[in-house]
N, C-alpha and C positions, 0 to 999 in steps of 0.2 A: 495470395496471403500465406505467411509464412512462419514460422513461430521463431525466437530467437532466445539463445540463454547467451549471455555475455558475463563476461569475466572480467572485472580488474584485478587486477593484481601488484603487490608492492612488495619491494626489497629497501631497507633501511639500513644505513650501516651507520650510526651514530658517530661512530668516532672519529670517519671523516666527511660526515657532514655531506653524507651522499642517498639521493634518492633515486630507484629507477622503476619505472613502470611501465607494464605492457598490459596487453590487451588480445586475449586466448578466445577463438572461435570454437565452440567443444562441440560436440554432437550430445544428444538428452542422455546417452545410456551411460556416455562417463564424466557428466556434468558434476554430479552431485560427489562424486567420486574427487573430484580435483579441485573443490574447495578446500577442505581441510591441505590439500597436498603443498596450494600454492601459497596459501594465507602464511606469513611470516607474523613472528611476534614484533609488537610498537607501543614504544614507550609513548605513554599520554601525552606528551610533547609534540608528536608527530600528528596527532589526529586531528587539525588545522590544515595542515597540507593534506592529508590522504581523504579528506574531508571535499578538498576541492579538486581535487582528483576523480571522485567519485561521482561530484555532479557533472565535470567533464565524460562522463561516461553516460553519463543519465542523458547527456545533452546530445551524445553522436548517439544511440540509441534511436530517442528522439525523432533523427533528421534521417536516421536509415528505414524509419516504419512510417512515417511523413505519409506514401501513396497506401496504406493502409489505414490510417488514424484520422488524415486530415488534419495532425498537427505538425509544424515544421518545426518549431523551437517553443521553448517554456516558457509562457510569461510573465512579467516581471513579478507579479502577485504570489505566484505559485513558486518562484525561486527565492524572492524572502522568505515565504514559509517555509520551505526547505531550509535555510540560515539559521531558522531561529529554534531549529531544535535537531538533537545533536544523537544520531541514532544509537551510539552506542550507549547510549542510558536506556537503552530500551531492547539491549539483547540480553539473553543468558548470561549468569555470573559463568565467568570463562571464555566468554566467545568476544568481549570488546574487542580485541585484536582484529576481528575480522569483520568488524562492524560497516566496515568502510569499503567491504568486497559490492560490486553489484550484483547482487544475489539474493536469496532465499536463505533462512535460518533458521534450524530448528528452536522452537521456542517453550517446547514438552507438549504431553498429552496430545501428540501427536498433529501438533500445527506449529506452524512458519510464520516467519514476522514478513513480509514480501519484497521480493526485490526492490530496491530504489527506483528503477525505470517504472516498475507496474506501479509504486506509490505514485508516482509523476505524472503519469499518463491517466489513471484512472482521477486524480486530482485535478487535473488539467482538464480533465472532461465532461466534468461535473460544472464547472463554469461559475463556482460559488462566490455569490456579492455577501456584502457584509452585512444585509439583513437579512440571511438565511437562515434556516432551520434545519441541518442535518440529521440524518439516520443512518450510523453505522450499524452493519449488521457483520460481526467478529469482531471485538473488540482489542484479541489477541493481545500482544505485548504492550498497546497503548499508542504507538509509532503513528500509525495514520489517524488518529482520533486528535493525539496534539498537532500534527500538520494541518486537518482541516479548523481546526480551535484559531488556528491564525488567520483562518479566510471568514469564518462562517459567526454569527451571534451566538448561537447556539446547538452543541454538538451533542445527539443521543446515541449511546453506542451499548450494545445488546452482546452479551457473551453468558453461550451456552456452558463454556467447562469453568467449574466454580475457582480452582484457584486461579485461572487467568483471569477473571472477573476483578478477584480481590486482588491480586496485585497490583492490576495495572490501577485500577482505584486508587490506591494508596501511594503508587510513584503517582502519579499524576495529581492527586492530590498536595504533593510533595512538593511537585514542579513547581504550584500556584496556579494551576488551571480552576479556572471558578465556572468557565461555560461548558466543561464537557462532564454530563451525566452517566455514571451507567448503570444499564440491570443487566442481574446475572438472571437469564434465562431462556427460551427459545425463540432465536430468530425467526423462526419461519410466520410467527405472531406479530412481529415488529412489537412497536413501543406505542399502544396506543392512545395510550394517557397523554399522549404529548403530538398527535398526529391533528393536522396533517405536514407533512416535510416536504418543505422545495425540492430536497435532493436526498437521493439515496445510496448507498453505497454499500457495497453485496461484497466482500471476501472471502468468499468461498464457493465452490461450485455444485450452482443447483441444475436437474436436469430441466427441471420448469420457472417461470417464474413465479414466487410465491402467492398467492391471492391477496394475503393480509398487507402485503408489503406495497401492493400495488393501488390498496384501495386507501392506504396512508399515503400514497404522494398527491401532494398535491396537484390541483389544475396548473398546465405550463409547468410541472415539474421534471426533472431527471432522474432518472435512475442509469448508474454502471454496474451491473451483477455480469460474473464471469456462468456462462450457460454450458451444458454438458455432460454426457457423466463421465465421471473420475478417472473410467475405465478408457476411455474413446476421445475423440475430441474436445476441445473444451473454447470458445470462444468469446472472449471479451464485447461485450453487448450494452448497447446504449436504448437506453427507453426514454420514451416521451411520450409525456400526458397531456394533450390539448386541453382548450378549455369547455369543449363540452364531456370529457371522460374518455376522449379515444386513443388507444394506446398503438405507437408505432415499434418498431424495432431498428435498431441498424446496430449490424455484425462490424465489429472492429478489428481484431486481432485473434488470430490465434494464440493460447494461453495452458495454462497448466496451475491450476489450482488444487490446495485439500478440498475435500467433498461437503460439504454442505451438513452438516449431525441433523 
């Protein structure tokens, strides 16, 4: 098991109509470092192609953690949903240019919007049909709450820091999203007014799994919470609730998440 940061990267040269792109293996200690380095500026025009460039990225990704995840490629479900919403409405004013990086982004108060492979992979793993009941827990910049809003009937998504709460409220609101709900207040409570949830989904890293969160999912439910603390390792972790209440685990990927507030 191995953990990976992957890079795309683009060069635009508008005026003659040329685009080139690679793809940078870094090591974690100058990852974060050579986002801003590599990221060029792109005219709104461009964000169709770097756009599809990006899920080509998400897709070899993918097919390289295959003997870790037990996923080979994305299905077709979880790739329209990726289509129909367009991440750079969902970074920091100033960072759309870099929207289209495979990466992590700061998004203030000290949390990231998450790379597009770990949106993919953690989506993809949840297995949502269309008469689910989601539970986000980080609700963060809004990014993964409208992707699952494409799979799931109804999306509740929980954020602790209050102006992340209210913005993404109010873009998403914007969007015309009518199925995804949110409270601003502590995850580690879940949403119980609205429990119990087929599936849950955890962004950010706890060293345990929460109790309330577990006792909200439902029988034959799922849960993806990244496990570990902040400091040491950190492991993408699948849960399963049978249907007499018995909880299983299985360790997926090595990961790198914020901590858990």
């Amino acid at each position: 098991m191995h953990k990976i940061y992957i890079i795309l990267f683009f060069l635009v040269e508008i005026g003659h109509d040329v685009s080139v792109h690679g793809v940078k293996y870094l090591p974690k200690e100058i990852f974060n470092s050579k986002v801003e380095e590599i990221a060029m500026k792109l005219l709104p025009e461009a964000y169709d192609e770097v756009y599809k460039k990006m899920i080509e990225e998400v897709e070899f990704s993918i097919s390289i953690t295959s003997k870790d995840t037990g996923i080979k490629k994305l299905s077709t479900k979880v790739l329209r949903a990726f289509s129909q919403v367009r991440r750079h409405l969902f970074v920091s004013p100033g960072d759309e240019s870099y929207a289209y990086i495979n990466a992590p982004l700061s998004i203030g108060g000290g949390q990231t919007i998450s790379q597009p492979f770990i949106v993919a992979l953690m989506t993809e793993l949840l297995d949502i049909q269309p008469n689910d009941k989601v539970l986000e827990i980080g609700t963060g910049s809004g990014y993964q709450a409208a992707i699952l809003a494409q799979l799931a009937k109804e999306v509740y998504t929980v954020e602790v820091i209050s102006f992340l709460a209210q913005t993404a409220e109010e873009k998403l609101r914007n969007f015309g999203y009518c199925n995804i709900h949110i409270l601003e207040g502590n995850g580690r409570k879940g949403w119980i007014a609205h429990a119990p949830y087929n599936k849950i989904i955890v962004t950010a890293a706890a060293e345990t799994i929460p109790p309330k969160l577990l006792e909200q999912l439902s029988p034959r439910g799922i849960m993806v919470i990244p496990l570990g603390e902040s400091k040491n390792e950190q492991f993408l972790t699948l849960v399963y609730k049978d249907e007499e209440g018995n909880i299983t685990q299985q360790t997926i990927l090595s990961v790198s998440f914020v901590p858990f507030v």
